[in-house]
C-alpha positions as semicolon CSV with decimal commas, in nm:
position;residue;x (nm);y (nm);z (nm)
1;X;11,733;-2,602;-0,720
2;X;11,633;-2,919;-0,573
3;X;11,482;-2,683;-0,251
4;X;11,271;-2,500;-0,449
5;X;11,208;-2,782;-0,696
6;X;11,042;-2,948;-0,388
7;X;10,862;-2,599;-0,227
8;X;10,733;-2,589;-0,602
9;X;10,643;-2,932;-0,595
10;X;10,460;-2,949;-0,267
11;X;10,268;-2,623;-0,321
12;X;10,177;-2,749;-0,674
13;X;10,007;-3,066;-0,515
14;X;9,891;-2,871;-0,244
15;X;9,698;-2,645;-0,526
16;X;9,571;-2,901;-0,658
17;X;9,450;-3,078;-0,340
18;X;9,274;-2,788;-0,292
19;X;9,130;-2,775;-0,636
20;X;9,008;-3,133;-0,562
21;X;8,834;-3,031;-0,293
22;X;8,754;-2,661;-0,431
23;X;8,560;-2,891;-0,677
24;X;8,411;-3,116;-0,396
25;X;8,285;-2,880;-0,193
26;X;8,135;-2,674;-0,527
27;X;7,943;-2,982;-0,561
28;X;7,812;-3,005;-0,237
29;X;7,746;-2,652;-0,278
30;X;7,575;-2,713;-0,604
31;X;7,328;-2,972;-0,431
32;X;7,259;-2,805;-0,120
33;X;7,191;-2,476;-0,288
34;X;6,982;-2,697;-0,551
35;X;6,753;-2,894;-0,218
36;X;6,745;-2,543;-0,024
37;X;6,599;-2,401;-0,360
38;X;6,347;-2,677;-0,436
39;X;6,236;-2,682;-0,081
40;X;6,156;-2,298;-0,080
41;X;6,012;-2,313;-0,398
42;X;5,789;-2,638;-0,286
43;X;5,701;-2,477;0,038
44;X;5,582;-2,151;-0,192
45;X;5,371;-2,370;-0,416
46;X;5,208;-2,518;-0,105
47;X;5,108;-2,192;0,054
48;X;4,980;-2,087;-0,247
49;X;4,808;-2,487;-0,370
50;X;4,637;-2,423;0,021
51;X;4,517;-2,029;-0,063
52;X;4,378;-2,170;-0,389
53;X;4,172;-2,470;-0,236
54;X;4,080;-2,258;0,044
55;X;3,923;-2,020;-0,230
56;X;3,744;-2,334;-0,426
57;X;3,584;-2,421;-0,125
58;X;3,466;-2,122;-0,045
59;X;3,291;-2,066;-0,354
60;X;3,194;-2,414;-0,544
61;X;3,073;-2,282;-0,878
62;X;3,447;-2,265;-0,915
63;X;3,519;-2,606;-0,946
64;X;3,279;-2,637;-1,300
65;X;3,404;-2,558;-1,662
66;X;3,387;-2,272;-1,748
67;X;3,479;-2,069;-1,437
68;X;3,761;-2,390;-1,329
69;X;3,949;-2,276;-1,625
70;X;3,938;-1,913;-1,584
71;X;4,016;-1,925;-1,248
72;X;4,318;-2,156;-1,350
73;X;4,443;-1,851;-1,639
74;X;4,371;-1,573;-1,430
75;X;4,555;-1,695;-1,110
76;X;4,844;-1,796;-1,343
77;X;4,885;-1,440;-1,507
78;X;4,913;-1,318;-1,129
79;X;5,150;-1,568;-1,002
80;X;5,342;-1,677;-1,325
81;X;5,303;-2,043;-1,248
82;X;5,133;-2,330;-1,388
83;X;4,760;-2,361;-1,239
84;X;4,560;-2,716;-1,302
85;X;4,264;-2,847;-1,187
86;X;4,173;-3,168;-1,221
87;X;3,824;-3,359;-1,142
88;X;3,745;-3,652;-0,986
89;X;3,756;-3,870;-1,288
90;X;4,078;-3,721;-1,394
91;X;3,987;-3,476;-1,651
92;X;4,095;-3,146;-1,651
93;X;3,882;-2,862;-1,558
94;X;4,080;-2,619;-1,629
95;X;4,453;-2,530;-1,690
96;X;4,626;-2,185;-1,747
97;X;4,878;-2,327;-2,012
98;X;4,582;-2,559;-2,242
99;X;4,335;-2,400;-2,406
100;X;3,978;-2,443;-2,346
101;X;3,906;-2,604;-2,665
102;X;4,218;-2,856;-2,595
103;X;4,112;-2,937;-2,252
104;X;3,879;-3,215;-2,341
105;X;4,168;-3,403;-2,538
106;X;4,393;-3,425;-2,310
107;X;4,499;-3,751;-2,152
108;X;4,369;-3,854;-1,831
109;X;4,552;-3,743;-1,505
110;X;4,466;-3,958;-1,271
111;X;4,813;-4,130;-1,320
112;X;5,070;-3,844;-1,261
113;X;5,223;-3,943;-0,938
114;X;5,168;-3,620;-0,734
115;X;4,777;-3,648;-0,834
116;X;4,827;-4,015;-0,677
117;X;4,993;-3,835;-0,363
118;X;4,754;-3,621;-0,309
119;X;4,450;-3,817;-0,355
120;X;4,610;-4,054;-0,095
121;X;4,791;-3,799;0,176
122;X;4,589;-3,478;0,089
123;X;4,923;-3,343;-0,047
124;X;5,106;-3,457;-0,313
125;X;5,465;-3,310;-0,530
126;X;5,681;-3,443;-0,752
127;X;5,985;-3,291;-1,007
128;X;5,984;-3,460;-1,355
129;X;5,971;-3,356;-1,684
130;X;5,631;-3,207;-1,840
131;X;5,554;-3,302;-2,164
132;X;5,278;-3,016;-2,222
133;X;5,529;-2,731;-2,172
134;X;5,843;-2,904;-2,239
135;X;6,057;-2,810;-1,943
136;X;6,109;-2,985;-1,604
137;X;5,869;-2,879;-1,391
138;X;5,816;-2,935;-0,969
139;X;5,402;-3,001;-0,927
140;X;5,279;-2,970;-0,591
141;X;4,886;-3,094;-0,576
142;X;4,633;-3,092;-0,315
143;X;4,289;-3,315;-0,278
144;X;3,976;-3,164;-0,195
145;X;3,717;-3,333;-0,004
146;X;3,512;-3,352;-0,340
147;X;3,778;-3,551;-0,497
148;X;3,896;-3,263;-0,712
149;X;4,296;-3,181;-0,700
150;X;4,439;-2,855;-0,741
151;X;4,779;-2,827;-0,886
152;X;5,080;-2,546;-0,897
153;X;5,369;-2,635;-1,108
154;X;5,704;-2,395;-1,161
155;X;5,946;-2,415;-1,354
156;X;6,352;-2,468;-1,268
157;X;6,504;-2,145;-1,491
158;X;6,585;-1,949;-1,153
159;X;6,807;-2,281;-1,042
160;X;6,943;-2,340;-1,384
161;X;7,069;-1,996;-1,402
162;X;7,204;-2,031;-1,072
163;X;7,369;-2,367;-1,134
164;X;7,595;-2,234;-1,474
165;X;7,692;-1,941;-1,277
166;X;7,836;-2,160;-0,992
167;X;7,964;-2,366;-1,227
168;X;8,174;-2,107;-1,452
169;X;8,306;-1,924;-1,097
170;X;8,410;-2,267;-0,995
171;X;8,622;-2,338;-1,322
172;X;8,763;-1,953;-1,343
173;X;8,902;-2,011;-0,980
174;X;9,031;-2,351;-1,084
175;X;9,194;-2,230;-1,403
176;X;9,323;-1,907;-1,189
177;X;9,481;-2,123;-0,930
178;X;9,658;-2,342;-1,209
179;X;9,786;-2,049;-1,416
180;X;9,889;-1,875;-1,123
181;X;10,092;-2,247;-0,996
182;X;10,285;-2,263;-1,323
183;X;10,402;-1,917;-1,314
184;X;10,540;-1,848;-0,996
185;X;10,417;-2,081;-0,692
186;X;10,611;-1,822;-0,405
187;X;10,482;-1,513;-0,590
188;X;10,106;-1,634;-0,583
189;X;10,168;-1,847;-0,256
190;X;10,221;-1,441;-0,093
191;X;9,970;-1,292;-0,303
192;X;9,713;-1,511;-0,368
193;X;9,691;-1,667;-0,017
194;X;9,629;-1,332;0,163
195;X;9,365;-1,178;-0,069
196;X;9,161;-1,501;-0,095
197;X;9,181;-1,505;0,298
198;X;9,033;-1,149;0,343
199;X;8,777;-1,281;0,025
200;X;8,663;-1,532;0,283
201;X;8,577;-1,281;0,590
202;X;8,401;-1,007;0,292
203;X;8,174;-1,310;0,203
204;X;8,006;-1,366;0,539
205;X;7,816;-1,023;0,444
206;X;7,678;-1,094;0,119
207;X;7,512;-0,744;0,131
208;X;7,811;-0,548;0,051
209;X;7,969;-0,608;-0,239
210;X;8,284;-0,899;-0,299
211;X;8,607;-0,737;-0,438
212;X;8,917;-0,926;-0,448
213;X;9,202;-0,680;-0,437
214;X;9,481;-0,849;-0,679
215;X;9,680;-0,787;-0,961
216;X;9,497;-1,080;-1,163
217;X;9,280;-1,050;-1,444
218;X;9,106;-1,321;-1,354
219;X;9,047;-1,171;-0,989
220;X;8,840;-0,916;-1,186
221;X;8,609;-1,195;-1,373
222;X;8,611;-1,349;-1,036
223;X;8,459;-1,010;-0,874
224;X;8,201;-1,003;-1,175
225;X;8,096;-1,352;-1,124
226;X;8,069;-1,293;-0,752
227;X;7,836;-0,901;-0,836
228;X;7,641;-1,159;-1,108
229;X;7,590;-1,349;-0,815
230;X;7,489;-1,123;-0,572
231;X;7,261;-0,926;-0,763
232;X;7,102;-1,248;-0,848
233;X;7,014;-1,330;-0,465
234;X;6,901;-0,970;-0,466
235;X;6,672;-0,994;-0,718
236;X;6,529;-1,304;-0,590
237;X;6,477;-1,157;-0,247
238;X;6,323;-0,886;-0,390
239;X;6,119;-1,078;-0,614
240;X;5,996;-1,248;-0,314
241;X;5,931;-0,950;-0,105
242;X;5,716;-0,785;-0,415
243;X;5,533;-1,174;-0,418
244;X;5,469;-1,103;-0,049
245;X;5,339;-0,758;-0,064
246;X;5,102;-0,842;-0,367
247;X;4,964;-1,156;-0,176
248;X;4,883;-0,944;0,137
249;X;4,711;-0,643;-0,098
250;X;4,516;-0,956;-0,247
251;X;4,421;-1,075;0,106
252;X;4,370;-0,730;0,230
253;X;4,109;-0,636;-0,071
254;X;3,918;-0,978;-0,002
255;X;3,542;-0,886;0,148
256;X;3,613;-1,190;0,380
257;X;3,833;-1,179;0,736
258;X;4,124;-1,357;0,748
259;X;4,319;-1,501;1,028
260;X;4,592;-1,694;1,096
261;X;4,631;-1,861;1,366
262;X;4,945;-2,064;1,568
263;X;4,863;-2,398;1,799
264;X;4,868;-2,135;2,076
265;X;4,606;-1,918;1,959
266;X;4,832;-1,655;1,890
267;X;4,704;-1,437;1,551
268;X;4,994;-1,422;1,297
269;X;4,891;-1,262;1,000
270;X;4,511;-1,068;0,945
271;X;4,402;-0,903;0,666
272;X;4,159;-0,548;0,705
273;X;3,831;-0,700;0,630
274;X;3,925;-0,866;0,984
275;X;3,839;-0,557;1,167
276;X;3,526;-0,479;1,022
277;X;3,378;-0,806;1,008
278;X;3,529;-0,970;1,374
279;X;3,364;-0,872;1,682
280;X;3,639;-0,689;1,896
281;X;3,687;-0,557;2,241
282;X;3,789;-0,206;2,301
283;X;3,789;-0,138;1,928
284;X;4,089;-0,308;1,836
285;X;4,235;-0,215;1,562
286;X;4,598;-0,445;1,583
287;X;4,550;-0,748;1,593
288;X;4,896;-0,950;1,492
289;X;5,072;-1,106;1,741
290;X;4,817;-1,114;1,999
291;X;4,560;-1,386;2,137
292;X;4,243;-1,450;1,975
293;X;4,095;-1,480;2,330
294;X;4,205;-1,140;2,390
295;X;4,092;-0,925;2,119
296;X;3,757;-1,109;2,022
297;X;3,438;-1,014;2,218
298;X;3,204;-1,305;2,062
299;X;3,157;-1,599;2,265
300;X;3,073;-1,905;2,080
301;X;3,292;-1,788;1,852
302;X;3,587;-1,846;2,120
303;X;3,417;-2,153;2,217
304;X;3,463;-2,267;1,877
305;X;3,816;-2,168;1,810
306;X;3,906;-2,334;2,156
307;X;3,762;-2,654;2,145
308;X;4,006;-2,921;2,064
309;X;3,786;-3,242;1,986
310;X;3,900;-3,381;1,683
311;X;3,488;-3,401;1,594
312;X;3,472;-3,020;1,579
313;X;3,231;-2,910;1,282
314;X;3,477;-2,676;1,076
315;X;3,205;-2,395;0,990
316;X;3,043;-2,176;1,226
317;X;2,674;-2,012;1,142
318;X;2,670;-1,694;1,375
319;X;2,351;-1,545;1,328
320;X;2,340;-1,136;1,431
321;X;2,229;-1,024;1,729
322;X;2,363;-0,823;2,031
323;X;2,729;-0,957;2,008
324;X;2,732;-0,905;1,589
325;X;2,535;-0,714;1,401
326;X;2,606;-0,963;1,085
327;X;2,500;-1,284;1,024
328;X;2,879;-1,445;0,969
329;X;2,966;-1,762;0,846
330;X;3,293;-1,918;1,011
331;X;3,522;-2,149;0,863
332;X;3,845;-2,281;1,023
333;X;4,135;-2,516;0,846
334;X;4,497;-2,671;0,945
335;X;4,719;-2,565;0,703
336;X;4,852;-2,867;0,791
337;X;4,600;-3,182;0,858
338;X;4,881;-3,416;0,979
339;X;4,996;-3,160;1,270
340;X;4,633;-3,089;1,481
341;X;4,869;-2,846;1,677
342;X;5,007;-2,657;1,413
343;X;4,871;-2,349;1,209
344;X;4,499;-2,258;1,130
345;X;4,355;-2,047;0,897
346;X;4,057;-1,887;0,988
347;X;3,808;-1,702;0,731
348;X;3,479;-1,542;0,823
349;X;3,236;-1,443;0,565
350;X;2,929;-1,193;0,592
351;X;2,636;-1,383;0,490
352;X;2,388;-1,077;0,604
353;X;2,278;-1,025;0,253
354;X;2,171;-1,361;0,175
355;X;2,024;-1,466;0,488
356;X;1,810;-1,140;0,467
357;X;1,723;-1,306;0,111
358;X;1,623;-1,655;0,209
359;X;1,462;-1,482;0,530
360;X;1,204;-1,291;0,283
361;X;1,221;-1,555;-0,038
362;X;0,996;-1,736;0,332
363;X;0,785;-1,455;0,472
364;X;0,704;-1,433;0,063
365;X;0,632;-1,839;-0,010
366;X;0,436;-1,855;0,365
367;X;0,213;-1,471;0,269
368;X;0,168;-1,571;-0,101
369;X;0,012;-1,893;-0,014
370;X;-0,210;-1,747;0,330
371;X;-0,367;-1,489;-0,009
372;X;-0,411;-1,823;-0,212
373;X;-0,573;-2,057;0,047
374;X;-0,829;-1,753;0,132
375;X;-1,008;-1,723;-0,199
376;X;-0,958;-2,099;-0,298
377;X;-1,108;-2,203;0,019
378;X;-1,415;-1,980;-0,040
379;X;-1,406;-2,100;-0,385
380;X;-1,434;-2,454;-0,251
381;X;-1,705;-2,344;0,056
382;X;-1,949;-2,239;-0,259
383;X;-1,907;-2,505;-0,465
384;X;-2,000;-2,764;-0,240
385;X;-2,300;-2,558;-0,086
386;X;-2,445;-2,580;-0,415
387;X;-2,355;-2,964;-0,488
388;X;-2,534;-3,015;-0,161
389;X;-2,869;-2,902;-0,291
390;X;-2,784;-2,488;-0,269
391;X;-2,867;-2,476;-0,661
392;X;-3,232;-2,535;-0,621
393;X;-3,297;-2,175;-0,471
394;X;-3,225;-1,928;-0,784
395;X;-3,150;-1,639;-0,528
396;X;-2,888;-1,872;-0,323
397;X;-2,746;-1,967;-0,666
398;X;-2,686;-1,645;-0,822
399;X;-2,524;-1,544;-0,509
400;X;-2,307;-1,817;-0,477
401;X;-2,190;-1,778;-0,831
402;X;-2,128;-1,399;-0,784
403;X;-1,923;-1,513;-0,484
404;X;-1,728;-1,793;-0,688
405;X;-1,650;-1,575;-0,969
406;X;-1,543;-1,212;-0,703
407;X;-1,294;-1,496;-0,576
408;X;-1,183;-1,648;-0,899
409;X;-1,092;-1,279;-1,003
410;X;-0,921;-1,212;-0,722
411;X;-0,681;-1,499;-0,744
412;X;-0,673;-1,412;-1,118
413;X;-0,560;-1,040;-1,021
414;X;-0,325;-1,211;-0,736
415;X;-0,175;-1,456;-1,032
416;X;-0,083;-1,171;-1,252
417;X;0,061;-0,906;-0,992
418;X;0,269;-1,241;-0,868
419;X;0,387;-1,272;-1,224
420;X;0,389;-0,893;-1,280
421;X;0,649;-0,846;-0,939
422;X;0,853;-1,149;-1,121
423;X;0,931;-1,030;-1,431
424;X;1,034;-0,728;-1,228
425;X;1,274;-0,897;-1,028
426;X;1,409;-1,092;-1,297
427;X;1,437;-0,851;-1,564
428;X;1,851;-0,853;-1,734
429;X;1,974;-0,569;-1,930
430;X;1,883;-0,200;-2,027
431;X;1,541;-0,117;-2,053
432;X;1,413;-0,049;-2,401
433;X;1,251;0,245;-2,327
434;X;1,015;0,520;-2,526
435;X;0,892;0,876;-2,502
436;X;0,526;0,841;-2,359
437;X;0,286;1,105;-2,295
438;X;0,198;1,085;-1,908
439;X;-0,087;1,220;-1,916
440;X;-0,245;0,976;-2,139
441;X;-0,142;0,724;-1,967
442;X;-0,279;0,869;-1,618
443;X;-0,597;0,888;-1,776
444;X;-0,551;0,499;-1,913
445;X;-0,520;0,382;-1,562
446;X;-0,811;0,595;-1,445
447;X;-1,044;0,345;-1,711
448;X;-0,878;0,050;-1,568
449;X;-1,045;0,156;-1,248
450;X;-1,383;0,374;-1,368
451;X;-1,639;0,128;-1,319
452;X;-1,520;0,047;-0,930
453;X;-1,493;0,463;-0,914
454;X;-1,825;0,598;-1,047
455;X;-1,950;0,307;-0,814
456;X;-1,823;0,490;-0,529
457;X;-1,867;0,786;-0,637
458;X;-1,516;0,913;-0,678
459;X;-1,436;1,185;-0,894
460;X;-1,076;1,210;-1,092
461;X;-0,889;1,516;-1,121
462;X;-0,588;1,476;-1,352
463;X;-0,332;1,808;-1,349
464;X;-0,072;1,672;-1,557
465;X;0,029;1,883;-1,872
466;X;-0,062;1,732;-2,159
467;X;0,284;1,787;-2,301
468;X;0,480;1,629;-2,050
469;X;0,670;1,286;-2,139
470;X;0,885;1,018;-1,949
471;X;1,131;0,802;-2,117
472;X;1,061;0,463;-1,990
473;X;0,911;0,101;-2,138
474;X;0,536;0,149;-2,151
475;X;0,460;-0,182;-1,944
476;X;0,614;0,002;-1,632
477;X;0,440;0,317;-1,702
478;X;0,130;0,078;-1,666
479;X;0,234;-0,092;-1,371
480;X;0,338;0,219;-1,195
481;X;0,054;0,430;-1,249
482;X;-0,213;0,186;-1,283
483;X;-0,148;0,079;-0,932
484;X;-0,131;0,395;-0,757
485;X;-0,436;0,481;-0,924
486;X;-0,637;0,143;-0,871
487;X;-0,489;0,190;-0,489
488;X;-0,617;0,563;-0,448
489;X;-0,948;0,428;-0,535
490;X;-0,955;0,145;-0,366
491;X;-0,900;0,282;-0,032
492;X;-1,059;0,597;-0,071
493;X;-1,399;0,737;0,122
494;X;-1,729;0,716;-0,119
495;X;-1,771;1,040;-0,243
496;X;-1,376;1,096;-0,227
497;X;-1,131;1,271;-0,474
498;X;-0,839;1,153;-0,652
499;X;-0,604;1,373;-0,765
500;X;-0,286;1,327;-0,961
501;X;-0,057;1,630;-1,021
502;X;0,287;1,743;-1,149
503;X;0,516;1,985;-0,967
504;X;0,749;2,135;-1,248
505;X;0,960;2,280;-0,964
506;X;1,040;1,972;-0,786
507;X;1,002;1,774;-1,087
508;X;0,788;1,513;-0,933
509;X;0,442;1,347;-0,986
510;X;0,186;1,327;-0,717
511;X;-0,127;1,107;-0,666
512;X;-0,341;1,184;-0,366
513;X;-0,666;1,069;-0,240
514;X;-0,880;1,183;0,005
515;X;-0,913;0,827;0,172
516;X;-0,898;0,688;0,558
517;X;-0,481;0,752;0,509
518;X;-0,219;0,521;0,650
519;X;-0,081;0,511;1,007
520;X;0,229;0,734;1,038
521;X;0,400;0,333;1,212
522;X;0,299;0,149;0,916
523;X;0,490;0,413;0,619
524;X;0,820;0,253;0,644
525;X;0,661;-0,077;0,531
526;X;0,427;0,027;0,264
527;X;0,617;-0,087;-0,021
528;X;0,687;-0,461;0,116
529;X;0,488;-0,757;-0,041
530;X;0,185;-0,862;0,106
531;X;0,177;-0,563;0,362
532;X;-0,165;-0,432;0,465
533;X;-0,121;-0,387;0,805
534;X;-0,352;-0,065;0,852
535;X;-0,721;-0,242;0,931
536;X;-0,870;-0,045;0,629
537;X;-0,595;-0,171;0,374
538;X;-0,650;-0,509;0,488
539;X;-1,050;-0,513;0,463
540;X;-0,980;-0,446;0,119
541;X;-0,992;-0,683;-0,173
542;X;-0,654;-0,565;-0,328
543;X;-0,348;-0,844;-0,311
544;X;-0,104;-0,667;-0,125
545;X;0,114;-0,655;-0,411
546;X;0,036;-0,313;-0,574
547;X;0,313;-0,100;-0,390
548;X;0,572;-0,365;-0,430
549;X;0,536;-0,347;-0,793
550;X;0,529;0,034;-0,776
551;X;0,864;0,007;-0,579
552;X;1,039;-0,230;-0,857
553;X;0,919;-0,068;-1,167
554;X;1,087;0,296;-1,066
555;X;1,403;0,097;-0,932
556;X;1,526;0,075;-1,277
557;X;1,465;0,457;-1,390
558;X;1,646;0,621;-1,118
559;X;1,270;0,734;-0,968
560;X;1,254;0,821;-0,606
561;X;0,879;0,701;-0,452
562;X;0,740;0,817;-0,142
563;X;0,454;0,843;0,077
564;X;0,278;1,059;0,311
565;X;-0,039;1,035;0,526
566;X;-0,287;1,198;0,723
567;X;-0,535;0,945;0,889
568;X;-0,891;1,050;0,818
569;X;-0,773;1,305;0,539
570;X;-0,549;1,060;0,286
571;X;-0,244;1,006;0,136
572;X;-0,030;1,146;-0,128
573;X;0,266;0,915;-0,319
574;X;0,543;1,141;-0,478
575;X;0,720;1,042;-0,779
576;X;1,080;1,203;-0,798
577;X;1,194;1,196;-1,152
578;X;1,543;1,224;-1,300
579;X;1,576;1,535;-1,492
580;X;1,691;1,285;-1,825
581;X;1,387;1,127;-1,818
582;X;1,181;1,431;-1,838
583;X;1,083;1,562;-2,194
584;X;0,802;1,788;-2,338
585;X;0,594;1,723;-2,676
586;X;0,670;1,975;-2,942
């Protein structure tokens, strides 16, 4: 007895040595699982604090209440964490988890340590417990240049979970090797040892399931808890994956290029807008894993990317031209400002649209004030001929006043198609539209003009049915008829015809004149503000403005406008209308 007293004896101890350190190495399990976990789930939060500031600055208006806090709730139904931003002073501009209302009583922010992080290192995180949602929470925050902070906090349920199910294997093995020691030590010592060892090589794979082949009931919770356990890595790495794939359909659905780039140049991730937006040799159309140097044809933009002085502006104007036929704006970040060798992020935006804008919003301030200066100055000419002794001679005075007053009504008729072309532009909403009779209104605009007319001798010819309606607002009927009335007369021949007609077939309205016509080069500009460049158009005392208004008041309808010429013989301007807007009068 006393032999196998002792073999019980020393395999009993030697159980529970390894218990001791089954329970030893669980915990150091338990905490290296815990800091791998946190540090994936802190370096998540940072890509995505980075994507979130890099959107921010790219669009400003971002940063105010109200569009801070629905970019805070919107980003946090897509990503299921915890978005705050925070302002300068330490209030909160927005925050995915306090309402709106609540957002001015909160306290101040300023304090929370990773805000204090940040605001000193750019970066900031920090794990503690959040009083708003009641759970512990890890932050991770990041300063913008502005002083604002953008913050991601996430929960710890996914480590929790993980932490009782490590903890309840751990005990079932414990509590398996202990019954198992008091029952028989030389039956489990042969059939324990041996199915734990092969246990050890399965587990190396964790992608094939763990089954412990023993007679032991507890080997079977053992084999659940280990399935629990694998299907919960499973689900996280597929969790991830699906986190991955919906990030690069967000990136790849963006308008704007993006790159990223490692110290070497070397492009490790590009969304599509990339290839239509990048100038690119030989029509690239992969672009991962290759040099930037290689694939991009634009040279200052390689210039750019490859200069390494610290001083380097970080945005790029590249105007179009024969390398790009976009104007692009550039702009280029370190994901990581403490490493200047480590990865960039490059985004390039096409600013065509608005460039084209403030292009015109000039060639319209510079040609708006050339047609004020001319009638003021004459204006002013007059006026001081007669204070310098011009009103003594009746004849020279009634001239002079004629003159004053032709030039007073010109800027007056300049002043209200400027005014007239605004409330165009700046129109919001529907328009509130009736049924108007077209023909009246043809012959409406015809008065507006009769005097200049029967002056000239111009005779109207109106071949509109009198039954024939358009649904529109009657203050762009008035605009759009009235001027290609008043500009049929005004450039016509004395003696000369105009004509305006409606073609039931093609279901469009035509006015024609039998004037000097327009060059077939200067059509395509017609409609533009300020545009008389035919010399005939710009002898005349019109403002430039009539076809521009034209051109905005049928935007709204649907109406198609265009324009034909004959020099010496006229012009006719066709009015396609939509077949809705048609009606007849009962």
């Amino acid at each position: 007895m006393r032999p196998h007293s002792s073999l019980f004896t020393r395999f009993l101890f030697l159980l529970i040595g390894l218990g001791i350190g089954f329970l030893a190495l669980t915990w150091h399990l338990y905490h290296s699982t815990e800091n791998i976990f946190y540090g994936e789930l802190q370096s998540e939060l940072r890509g995505d604090v980075e994507w979130l500031s890099q959107l921010t600055i790219s669009d400003s208006s971002l940063l105010h209440f109200p569009r801070s806090d629905s970019l805070a709730k919107t980003v946090s139904q897509f990503k299921g964490y915890r978005i705050t931003i925070i302002g300068a002073d330490g209030k909160l501009l927005g925050d995915s988890h306090v309402p709106a209302e609540s957002l001015a009583f909160t306290e101040n922010h300023s304090t929370r340590p990773e805000i204090i992080a940040a605001r000193s290192g750019g970066f900031g995180t920090a794990r503690r417990f959040s009083r708003t949602v009641g759970v512990e929470m890890l932050y991770v925050a990041k300063a913008l240049p502005n002083g604002v902070v953008v913050r991601i906090a996430a929960g710890s349920a996914t480590l929790e979970h993980f932490r009782h199910a490590a903890l309840r294997t751990s005990l079932l093995a414990l509590l398996l090797f202990l019954l198992a020691a008091s029952a028989i030590a030389f039956w489990i010592s042969r059939n324990v040892s041996r199915p734990l060892l092969h246990l050890r090589d399965k587990a190396r794979d964790v992608s094939k399931p763990l089954r412990w082949d023993a007679p032991f009931r507890e080997a079977d919770i053992l084999n659940q808890a280990f399935l629990e356990y694998a299907q919960a890595v499973g689900t996280l790495s597929s969790g991830l994956q699906q986190e991955r794939d919906r990030l690069r359909a967000v990136l790849d659905r963006l308008e704007e290029a993006v790159l990223l780039l490692d110290g070497k140049g070397i492009i490790r991730a590009v969304n599509s807008s990339a290839l239509q937006l990048i100038p690119l040799k030989n029509n690239s159309t992969s672009l991962e894993g290759k040099s930037f140097s290689e694939v991009v044809a634009h040279e200052k933009l390689l210039q750019w990317i490859s200069d390494t002085n610290p001083k380097r502006l970080p945005v790029l104007q590249l105007d179009k031209g024969p390398e790009n036929p976009l104007d692009l704006l550039c702009h280029l970040r370190l994901l990581q400002p403490e490493n200047p060798n480590g990865e960039s992020l490059l985004t390039v935006m096409d600013v065509t649209r608005f460039r084209n804008l403030d292009r015109a919003k000039t060639d319209f301030v510079a040609n708006a004030s050339h047609e004020l200066k001319t009638p003021l100055s004459s204006i002013l000419g007059y006026t001081e001929a007669l204070f310098d002794g011009a009103m003594e001679n009746p004849k020279t005075l009634e001239h002079f006043l004629r003159k004053i007053h032709d030039n007073a009504l010109r800027l007056q008729n300049l002043i209200k198609d400027l005014l007239s072309l605004s409330q165009l532009e700046n129109q919001d909403g529907p328009a509130v539209t009736e049924t108007l009779p077209v023909n009246r209104f043809a012959v409406a605009a015809w008065n507006q003009h009769r005097v200049e007319a029967e002056k000239n001798g111009i005779r109207f010819e109106n071949r509109v049915p009198e039954n024939l309606t358009w649904n529109m607002e009657p203050r762009d009927m008035d605009l759009l008829l009235g001027n290609l009335i008043g500009n049929a007369i005004r450039y016509n021949k004395p003696g000369g015809k105009v004509q305006v007609e409606w073609d039931e077939e093609t279901r469009s309205l035509g006015v024609r004149d039998t004037g000097h016509g327009i060059m077939a080069e200067m059509l395509p500009h017609i409609f533009e503000r300020f545009y008389r460049g035919d010399p005939a158009r710009a002898r005349g005392d019109g403002t430039g403005l009539g076809l521009a208004i034209v051109k905005h008041a049928v935007q709204r309808y649907g109406i198609q406008i265009s324009a034909e010429s004959t020099v010496g013989e006229g012009s006719r301007f066709r009015l396609e209308i939509p077949e809705e807007r048609i009606g007849l009068l009962a």
